[in-house]
N, CA and C atoms as a LAMMPS dump frame, in Angstrom:
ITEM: TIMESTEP
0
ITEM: NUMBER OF ATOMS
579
ITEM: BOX BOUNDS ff ff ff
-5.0000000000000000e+02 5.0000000000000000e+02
-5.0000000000000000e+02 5.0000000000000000e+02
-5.0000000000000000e+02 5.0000000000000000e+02
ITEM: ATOMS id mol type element x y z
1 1 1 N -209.137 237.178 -273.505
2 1 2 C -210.391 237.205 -272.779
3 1 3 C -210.898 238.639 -272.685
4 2 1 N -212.262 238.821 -272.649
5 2 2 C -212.799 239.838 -272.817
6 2 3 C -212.965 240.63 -271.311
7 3 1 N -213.11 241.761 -271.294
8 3 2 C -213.745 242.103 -269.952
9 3 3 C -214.606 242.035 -269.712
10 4 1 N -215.168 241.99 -267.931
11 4 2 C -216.287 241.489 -267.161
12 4 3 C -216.616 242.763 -267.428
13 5 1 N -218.393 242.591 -267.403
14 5 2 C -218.993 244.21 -267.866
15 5 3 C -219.758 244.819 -266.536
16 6 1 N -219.708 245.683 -265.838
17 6 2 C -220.316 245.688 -264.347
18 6 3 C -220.611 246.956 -264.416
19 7 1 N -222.189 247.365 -263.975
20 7 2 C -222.799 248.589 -264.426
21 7 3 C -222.785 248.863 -262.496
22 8 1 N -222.278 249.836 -262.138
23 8 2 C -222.61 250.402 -261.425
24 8 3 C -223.753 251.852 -261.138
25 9 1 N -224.738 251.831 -260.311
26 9 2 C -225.48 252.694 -260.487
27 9 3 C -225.67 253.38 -259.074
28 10 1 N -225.665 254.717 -258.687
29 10 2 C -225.456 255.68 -257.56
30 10 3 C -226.219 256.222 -256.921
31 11 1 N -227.307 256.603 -256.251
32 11 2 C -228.283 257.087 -256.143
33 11 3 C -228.176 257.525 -254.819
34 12 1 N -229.421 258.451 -254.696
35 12 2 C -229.373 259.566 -253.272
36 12 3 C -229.244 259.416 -251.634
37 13 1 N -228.79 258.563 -251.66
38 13 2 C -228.954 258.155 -250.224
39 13 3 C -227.39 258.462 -249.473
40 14 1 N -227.304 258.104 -248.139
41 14 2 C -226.309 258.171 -247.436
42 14 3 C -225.351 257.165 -247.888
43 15 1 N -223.865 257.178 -248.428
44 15 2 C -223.258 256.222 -248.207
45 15 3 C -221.915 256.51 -249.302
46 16 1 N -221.965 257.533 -249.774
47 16 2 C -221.428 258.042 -250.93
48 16 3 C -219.887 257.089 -250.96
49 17 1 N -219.391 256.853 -249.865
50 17 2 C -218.044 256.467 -249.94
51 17 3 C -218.093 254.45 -250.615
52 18 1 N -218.948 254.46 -249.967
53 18 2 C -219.347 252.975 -250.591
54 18 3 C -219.025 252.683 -252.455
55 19 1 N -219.711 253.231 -253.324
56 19 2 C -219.711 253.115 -254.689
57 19 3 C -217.946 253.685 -255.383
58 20 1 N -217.557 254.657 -254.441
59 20 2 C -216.235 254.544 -254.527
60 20 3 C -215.293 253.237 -254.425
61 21 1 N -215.176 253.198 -253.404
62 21 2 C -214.576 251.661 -253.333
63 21 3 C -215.391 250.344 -253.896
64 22 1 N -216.138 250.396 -254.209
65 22 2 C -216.769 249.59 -255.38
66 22 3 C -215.55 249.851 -256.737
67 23 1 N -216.055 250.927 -256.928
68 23 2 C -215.192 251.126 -258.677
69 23 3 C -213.665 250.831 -258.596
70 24 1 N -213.198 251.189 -256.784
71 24 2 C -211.262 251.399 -256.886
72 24 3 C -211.383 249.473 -257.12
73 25 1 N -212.096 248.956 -256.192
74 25 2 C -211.772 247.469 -256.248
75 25 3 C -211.908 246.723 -257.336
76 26 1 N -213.147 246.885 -258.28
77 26 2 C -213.346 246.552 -260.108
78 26 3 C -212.01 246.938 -260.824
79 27 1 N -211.649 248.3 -260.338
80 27 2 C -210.194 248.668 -261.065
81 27 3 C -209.367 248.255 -261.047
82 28 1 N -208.909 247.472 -259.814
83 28 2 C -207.818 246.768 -259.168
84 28 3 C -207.8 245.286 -259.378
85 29 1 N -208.883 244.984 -260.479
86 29 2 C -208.678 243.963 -260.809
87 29 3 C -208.312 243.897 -262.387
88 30 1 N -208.382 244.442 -263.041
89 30 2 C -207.825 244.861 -264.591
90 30 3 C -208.728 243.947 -265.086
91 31 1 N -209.496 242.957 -264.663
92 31 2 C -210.039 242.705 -265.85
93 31 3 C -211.914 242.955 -266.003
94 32 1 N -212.332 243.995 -265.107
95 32 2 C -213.81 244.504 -265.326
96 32 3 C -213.658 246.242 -265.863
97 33 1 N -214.395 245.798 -266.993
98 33 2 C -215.035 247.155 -266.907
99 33 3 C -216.092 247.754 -266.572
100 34 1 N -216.468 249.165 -266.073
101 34 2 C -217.286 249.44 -265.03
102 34 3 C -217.851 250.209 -265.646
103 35 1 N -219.342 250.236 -265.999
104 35 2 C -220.056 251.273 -266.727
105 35 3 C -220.705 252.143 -265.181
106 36 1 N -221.218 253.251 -265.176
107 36 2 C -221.814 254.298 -264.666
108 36 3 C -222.665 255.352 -264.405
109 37 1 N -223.599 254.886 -263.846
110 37 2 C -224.966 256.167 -263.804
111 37 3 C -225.21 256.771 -262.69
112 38 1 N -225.101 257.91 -262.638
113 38 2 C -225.73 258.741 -261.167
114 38 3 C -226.811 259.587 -261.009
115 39 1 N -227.236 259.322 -260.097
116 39 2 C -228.791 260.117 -260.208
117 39 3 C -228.402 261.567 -259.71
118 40 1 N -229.305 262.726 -259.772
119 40 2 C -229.026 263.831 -259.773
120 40 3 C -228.803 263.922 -258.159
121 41 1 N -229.756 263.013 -257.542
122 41 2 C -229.829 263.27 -255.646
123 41 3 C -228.31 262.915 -255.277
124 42 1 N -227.936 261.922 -255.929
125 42 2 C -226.667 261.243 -255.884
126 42 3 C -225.428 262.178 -255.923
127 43 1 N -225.655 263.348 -257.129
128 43 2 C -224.021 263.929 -257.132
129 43 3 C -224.365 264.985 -256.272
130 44 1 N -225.33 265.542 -255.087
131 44 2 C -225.019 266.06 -254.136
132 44 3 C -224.931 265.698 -252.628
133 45 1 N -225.064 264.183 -252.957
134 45 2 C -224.922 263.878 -251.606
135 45 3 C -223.088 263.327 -251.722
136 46 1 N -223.101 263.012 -253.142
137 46 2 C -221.427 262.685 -253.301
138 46 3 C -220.7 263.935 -252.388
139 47 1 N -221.26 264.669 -253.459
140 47 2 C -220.778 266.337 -252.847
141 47 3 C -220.507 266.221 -251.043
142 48 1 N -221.779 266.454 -251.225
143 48 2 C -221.503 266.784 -249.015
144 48 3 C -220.821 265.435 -248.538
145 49 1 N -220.723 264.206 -248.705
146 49 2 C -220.131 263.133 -247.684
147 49 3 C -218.892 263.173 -248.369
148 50 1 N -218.608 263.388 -250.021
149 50 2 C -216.895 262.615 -249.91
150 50 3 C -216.345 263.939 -250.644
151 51 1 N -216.814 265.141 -250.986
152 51 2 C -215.768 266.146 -251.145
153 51 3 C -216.384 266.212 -252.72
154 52 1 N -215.539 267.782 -252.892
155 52 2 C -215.56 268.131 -253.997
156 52 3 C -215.039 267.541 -255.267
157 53 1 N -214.058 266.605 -254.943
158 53 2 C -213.412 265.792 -255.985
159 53 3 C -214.114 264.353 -256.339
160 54 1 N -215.313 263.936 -255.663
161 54 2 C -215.98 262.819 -256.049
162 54 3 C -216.308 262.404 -257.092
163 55 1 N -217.016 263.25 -257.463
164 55 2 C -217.207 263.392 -259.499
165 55 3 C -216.29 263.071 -259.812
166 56 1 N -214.474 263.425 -259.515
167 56 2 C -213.658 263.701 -260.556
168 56 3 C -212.98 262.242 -260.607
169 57 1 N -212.953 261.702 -259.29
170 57 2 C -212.8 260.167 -258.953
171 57 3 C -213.45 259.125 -259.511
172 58 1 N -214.711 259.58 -259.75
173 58 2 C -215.761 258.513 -260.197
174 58 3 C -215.219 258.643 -261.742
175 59 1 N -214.859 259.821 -262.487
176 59 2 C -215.032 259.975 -263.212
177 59 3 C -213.344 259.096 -264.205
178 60 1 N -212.544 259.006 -263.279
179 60 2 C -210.865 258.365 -263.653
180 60 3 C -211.561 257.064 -262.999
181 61 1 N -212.433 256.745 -262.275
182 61 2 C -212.361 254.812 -261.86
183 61 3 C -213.369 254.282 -262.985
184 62 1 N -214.067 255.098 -263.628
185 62 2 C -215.186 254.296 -264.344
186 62 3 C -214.772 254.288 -265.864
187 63 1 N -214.986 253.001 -266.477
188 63 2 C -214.856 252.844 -267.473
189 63 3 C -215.596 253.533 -268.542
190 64 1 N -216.78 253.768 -268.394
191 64 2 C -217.695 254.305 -268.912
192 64 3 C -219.089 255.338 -267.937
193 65 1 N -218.856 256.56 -268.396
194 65 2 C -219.783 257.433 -267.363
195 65 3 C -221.147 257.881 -268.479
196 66 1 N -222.155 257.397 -268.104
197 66 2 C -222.944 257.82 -268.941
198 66 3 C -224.332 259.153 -268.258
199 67 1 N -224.488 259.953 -268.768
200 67 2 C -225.999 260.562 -268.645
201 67 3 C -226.975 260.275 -267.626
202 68 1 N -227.896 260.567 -267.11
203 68 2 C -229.04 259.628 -265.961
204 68 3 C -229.889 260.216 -267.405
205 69 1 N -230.011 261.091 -268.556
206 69 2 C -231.191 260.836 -269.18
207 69 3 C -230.93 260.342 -270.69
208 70 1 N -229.71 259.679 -270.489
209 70 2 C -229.469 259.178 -271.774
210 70 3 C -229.892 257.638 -272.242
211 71 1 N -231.196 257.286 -272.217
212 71 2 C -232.246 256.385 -272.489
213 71 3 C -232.108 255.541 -273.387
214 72 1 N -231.056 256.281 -274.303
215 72 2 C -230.359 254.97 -275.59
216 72 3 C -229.299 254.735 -275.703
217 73 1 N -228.245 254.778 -274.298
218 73 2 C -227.308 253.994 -273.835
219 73 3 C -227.174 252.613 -273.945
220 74 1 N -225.953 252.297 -273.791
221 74 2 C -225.622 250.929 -274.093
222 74 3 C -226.501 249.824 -273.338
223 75 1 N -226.173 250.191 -271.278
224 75 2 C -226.784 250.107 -270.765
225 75 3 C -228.178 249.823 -270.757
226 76 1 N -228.956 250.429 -271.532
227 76 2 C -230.27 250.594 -271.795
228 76 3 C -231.246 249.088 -272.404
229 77 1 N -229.847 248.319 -273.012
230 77 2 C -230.606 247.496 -273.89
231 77 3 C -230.208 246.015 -273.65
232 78 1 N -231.087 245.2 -273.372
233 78 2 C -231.261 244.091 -272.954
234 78 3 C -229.844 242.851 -273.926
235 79 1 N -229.522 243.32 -275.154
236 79 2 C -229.074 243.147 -275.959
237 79 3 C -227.329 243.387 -275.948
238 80 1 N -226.833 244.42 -274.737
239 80 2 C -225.649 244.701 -274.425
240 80 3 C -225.468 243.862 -273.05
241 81 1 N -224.822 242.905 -273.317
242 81 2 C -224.392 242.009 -272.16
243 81 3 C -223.697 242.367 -270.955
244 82 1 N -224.13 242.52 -270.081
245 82 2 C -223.303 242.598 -268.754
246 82 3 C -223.324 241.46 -267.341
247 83 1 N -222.408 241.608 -266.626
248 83 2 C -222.27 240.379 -265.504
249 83 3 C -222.828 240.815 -264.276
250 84 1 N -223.857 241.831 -264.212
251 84 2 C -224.228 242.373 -263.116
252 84 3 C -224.311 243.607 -262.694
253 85 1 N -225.423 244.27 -262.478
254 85 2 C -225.574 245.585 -261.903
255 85 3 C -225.38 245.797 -260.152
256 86 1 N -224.583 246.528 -260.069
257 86 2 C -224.784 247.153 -258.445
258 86 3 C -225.37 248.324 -257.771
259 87 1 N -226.459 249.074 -257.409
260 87 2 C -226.661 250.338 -256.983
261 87 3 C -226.212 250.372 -255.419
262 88 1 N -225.26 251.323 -255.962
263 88 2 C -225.024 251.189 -254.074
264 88 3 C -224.517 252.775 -253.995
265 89 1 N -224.794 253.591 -253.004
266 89 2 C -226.229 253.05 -252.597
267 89 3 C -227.413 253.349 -252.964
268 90 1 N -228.432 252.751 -252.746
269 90 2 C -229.897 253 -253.487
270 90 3 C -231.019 253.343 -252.741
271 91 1 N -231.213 254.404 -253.382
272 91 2 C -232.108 255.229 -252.02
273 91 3 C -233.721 254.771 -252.173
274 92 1 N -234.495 254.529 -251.288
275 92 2 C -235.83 254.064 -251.165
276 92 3 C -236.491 254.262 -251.94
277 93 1 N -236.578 255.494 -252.779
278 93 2 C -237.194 256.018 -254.117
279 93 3 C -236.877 255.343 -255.084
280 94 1 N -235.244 254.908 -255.22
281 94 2 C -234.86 254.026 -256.419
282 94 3 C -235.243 252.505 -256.04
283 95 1 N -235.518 251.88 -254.853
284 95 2 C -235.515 250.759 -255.139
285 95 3 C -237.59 250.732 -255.443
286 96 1 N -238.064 251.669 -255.162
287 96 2 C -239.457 251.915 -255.029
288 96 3 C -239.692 251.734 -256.933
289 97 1 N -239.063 252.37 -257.807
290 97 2 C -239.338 252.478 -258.8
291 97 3 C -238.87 251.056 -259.529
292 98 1 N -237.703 250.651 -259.077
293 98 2 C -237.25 249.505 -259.467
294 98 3 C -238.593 247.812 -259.007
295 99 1 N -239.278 248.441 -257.819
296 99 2 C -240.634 247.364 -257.538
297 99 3 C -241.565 247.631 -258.264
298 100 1 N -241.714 248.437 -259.074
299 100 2 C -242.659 248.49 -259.33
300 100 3 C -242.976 249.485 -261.27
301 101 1 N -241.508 248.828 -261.738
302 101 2 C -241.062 249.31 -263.071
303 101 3 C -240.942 249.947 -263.892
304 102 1 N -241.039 251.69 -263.073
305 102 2 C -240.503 252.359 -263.342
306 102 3 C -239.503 252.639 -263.957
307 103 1 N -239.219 253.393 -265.014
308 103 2 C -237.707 253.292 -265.49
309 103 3 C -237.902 254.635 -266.497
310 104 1 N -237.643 255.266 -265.697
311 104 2 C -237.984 257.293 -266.663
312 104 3 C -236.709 257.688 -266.582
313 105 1 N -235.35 256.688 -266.187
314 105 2 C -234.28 257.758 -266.134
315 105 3 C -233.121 256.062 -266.787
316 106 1 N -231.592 256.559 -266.78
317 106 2 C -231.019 255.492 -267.569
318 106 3 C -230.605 254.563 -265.935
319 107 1 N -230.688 254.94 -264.665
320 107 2 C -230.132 253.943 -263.756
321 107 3 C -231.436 253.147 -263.575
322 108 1 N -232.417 253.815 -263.596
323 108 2 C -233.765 252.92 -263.302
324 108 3 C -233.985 251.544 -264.586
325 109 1 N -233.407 252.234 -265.953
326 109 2 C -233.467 251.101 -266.841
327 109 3 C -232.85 250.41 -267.364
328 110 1 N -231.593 250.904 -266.675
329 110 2 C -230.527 249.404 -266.849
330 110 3 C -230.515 248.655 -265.408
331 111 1 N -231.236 249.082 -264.255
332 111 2 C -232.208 248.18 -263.594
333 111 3 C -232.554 247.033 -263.651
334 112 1 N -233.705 247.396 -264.673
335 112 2 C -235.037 246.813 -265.418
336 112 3 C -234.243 246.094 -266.021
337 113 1 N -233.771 246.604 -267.068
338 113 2 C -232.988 245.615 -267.911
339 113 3 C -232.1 244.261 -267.268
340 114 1 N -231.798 244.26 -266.451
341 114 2 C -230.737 243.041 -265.597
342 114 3 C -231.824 242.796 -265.484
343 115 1 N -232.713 242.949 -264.325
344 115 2 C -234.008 242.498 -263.991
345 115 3 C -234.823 241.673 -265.234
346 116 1 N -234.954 241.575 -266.564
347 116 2 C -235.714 241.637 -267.121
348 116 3 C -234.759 240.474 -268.122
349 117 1 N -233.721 240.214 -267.959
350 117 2 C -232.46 239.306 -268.96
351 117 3 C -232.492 239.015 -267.504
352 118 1 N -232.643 238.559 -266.842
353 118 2 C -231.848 237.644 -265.441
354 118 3 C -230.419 237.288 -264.924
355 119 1 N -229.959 238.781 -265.181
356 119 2 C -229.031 238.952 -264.611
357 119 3 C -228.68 239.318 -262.762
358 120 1 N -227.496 239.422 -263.047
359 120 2 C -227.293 239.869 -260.991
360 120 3 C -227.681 241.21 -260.731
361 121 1 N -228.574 242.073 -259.973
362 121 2 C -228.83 243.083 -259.63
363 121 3 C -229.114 242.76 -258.394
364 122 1 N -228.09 243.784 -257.647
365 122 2 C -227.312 243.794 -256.192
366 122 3 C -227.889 245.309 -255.849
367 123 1 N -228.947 245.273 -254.752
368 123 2 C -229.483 246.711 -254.378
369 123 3 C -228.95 247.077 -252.548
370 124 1 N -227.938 248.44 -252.618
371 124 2 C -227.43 248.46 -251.1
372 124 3 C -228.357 248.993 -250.934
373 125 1 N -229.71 249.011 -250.104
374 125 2 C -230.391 249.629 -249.637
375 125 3 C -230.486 250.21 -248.699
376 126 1 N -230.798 251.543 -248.491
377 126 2 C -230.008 252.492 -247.628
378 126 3 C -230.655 253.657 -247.193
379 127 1 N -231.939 252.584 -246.116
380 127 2 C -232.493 253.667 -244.998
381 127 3 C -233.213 252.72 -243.729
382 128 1 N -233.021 253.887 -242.855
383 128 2 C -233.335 252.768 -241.503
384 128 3 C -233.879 253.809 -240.321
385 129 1 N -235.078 253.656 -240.205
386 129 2 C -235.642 252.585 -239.933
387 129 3 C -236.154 252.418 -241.086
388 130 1 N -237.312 250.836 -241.103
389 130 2 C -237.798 250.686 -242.318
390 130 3 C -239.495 250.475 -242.436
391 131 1 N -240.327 251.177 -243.258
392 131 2 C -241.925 251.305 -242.982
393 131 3 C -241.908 250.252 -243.66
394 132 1 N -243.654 249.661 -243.973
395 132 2 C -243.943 248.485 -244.389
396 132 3 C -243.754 248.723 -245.605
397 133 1 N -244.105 250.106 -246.462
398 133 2 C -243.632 250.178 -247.916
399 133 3 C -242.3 249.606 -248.285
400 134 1 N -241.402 250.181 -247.849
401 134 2 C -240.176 249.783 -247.891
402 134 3 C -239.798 248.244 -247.666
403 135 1 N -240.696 247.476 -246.774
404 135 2 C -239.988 246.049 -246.795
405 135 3 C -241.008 245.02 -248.203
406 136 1 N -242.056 246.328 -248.314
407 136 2 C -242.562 245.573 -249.807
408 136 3 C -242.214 245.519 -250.963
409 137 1 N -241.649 246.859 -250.974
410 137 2 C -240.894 247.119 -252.144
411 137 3 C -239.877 245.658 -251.957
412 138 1 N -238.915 245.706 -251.133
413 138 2 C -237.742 245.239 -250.718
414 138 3 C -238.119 243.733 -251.551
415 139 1 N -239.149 242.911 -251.006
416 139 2 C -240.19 241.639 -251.076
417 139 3 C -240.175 241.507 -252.948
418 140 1 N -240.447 242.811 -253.323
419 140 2 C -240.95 242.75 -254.928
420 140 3 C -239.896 242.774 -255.577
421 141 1 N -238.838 243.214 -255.269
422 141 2 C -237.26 242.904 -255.963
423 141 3 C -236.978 242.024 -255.938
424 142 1 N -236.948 241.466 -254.925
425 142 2 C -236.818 240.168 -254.506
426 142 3 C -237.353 238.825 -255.596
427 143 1 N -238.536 239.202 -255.306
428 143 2 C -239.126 237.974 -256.041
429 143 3 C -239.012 238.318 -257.422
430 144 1 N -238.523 239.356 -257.993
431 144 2 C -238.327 239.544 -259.354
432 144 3 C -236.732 239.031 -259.49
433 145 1 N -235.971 238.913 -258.469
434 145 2 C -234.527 237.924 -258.793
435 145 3 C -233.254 239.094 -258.54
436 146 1 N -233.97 240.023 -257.982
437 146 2 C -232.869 241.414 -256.881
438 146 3 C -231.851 241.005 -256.044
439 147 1 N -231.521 241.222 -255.489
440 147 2 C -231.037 241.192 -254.463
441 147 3 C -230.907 242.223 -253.287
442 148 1 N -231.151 242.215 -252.125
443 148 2 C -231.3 243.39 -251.277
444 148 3 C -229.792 242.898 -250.527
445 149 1 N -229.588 244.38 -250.431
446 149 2 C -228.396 243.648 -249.429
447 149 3 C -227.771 245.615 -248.425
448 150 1 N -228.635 245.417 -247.758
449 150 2 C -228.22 246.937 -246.821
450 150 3 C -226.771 246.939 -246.479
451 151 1 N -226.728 248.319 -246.781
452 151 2 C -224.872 248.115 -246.121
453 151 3 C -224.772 247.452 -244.431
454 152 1 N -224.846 246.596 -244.311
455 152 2 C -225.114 246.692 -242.463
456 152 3 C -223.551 245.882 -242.412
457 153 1 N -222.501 247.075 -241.487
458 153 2 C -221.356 246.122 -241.055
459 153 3 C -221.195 245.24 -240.601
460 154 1 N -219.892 244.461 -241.034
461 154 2 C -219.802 243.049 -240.338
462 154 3 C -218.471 243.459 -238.956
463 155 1 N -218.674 242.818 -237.966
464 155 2 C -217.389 243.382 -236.919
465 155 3 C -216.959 241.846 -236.883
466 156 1 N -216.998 240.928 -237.521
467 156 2 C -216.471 239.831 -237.104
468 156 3 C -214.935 239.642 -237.251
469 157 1 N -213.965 240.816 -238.22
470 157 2 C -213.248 241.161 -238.795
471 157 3 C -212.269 242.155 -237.705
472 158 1 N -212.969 242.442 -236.508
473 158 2 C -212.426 243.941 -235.883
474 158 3 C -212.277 245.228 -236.555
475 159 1 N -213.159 245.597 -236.672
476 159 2 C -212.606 246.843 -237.879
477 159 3 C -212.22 247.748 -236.995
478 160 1 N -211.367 249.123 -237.571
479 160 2 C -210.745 249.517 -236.264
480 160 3 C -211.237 251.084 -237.03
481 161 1 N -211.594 251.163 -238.267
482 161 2 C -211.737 252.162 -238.633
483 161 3 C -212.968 252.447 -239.937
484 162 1 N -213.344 253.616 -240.187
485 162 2 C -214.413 253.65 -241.065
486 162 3 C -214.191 253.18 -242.533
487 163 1 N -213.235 253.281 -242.824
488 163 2 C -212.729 252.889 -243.93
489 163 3 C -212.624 251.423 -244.292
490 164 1 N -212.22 250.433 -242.928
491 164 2 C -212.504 249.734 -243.045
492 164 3 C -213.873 248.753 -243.149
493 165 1 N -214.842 249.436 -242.889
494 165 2 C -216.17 249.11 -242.85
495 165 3 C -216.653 249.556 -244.169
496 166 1 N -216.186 250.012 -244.784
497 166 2 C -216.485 250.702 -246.322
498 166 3 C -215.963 249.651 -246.977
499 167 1 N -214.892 249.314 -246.662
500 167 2 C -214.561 248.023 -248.057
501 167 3 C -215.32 246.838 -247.587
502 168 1 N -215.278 246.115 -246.103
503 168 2 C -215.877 245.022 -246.336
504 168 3 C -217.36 244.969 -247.203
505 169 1 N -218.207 245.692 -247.13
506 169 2 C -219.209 246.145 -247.361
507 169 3 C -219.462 246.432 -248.639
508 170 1 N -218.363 247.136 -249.387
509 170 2 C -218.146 247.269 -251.2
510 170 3 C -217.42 245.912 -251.165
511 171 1 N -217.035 244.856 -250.558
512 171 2 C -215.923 243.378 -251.095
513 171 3 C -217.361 243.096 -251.311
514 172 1 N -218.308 242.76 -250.079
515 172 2 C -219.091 241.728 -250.362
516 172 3 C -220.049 242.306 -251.15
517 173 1 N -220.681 243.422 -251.927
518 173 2 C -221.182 243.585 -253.004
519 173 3 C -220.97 243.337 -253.751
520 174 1 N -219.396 243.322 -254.02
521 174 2 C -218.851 242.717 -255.189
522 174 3 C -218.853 240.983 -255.202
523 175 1 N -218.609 240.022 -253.796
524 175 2 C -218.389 239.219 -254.214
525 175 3 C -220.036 238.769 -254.391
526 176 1 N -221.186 239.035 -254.445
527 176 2 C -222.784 239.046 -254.779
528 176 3 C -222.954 238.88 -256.119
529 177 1 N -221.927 239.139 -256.767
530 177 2 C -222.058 239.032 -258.37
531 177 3 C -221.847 238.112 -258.808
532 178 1 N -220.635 237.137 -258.195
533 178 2 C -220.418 236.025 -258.352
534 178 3 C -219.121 235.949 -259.675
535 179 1 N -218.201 237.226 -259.61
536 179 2 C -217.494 237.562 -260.792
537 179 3 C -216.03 236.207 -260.85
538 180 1 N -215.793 235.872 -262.094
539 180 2 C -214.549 235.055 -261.564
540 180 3 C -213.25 236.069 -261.388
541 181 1 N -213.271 236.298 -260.315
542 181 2 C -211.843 237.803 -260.089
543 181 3 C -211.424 236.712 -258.708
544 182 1 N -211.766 235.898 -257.76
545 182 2 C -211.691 235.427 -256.46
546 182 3 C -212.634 236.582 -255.763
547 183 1 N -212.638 236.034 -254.473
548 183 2 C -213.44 237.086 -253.34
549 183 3 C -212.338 237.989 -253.273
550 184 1 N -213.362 239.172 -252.78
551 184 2 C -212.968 240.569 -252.409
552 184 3 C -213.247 241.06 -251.287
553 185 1 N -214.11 239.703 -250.255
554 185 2 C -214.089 239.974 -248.829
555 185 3 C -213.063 239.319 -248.375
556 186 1 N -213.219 239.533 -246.601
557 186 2 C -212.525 238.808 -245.838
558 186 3 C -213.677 237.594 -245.388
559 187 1 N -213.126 236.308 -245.433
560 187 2 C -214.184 235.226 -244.657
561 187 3 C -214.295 235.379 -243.485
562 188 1 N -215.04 234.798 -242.866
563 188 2 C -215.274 234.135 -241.08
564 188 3 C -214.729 232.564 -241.199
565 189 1 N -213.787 233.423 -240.166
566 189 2 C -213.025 232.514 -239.666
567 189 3 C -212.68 232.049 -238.103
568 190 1 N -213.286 231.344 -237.619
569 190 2 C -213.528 230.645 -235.926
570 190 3 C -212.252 230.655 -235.329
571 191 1 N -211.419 230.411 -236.104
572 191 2 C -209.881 229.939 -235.652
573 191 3 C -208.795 230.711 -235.555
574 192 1 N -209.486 232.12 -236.187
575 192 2 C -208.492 233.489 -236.402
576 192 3 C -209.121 233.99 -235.288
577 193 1 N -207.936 234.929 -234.756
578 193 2 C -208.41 236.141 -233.561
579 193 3 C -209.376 237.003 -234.359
């Protein structure tokens, strides 16, 4: 069996630790491979929230790290099959360009591209509060077959720590794809403490 193909894409917003545990959990399943794009806003906010070694992490979890201006990437073409894109997280600018089809860089057009083959594209959207632009944009992904999905924690779980609010949050992005790996969250459960 072949591997699951899962494009992860990074962009400027708050949340840097999120797309990490995205890639450790794809890894930890041996059978996805994880392609990779980061926007330029992206590798300095990596920088300031998760350390100087972020790059070097992203760079041993991802199967494939490509360019943000390398336009004739694999990625790029409607024609290279994948099981789903994730941007997480995706800053208002990226999901702004993604409403409205933009695509001048390679995360914006392997985007488009899922978008455009009807594939899964999973957007953590990641700013708050939110103006009316923003819930239109949000509206136009949407109805183009997006998915919005803000990191917003779940406590139904007790989390006791930040870390733990980082994975539920990268599980259920992942389980949004609908990959056959099993879930990678925890359920709700009435009957558990």
């Amino acid at each position: 069996m072949s591997a699951l193909r899962i494009v992860i894409g990074i962009s400027g917003a708050s949340g840097a630790f999120i797309p990490l545990r995205i890639l450790r959990l794809l890894a930890e399943t041996g059978s996805v491979e994880s392609h990779v794009v980061i926007s330029s806003a992206a590798e300095e906010t990596l920088l300031h929230e998760a350390g100087a070694d972020a790059l070097d992490q992203i760079r041993q979890l991802a199967g494939r790290l490509y360019r943000r201006d390398d336009i004739g990437a694999a990625i790029a073409s409607g024609s290279f099959h994948t099981d789903g894109m994730i941007i997480a997280p995706c800053s208002m600018r990226t999901l702004a360009a993604i409403a409205t089809g933009v695509s001048d860089n390679l995360l914006l057009r392997a985007a488009d591209v899922h978008l455009k083959e009807r594939r899964k594209l999973v957007l953590l959207a990641r700013e708050t509060p939110l103006h009316l632009g923003h819930l239109r944009n949000m509206c136009a992904v949407t109805e183009m077959g997006g998915v919005i999905m803000p990191p917003v924690p779940a406590f139904y779980h007790r989390p006791i720590t930040v870390d733990e609010i980082v994975d539920h949050v990268a599980a259920r992005a992942i389980d949004q794809l609908h990959l056959p790996i099993g879930s990678r969250s925890r359920e709700w459960n009435p009957d558990l403490p």
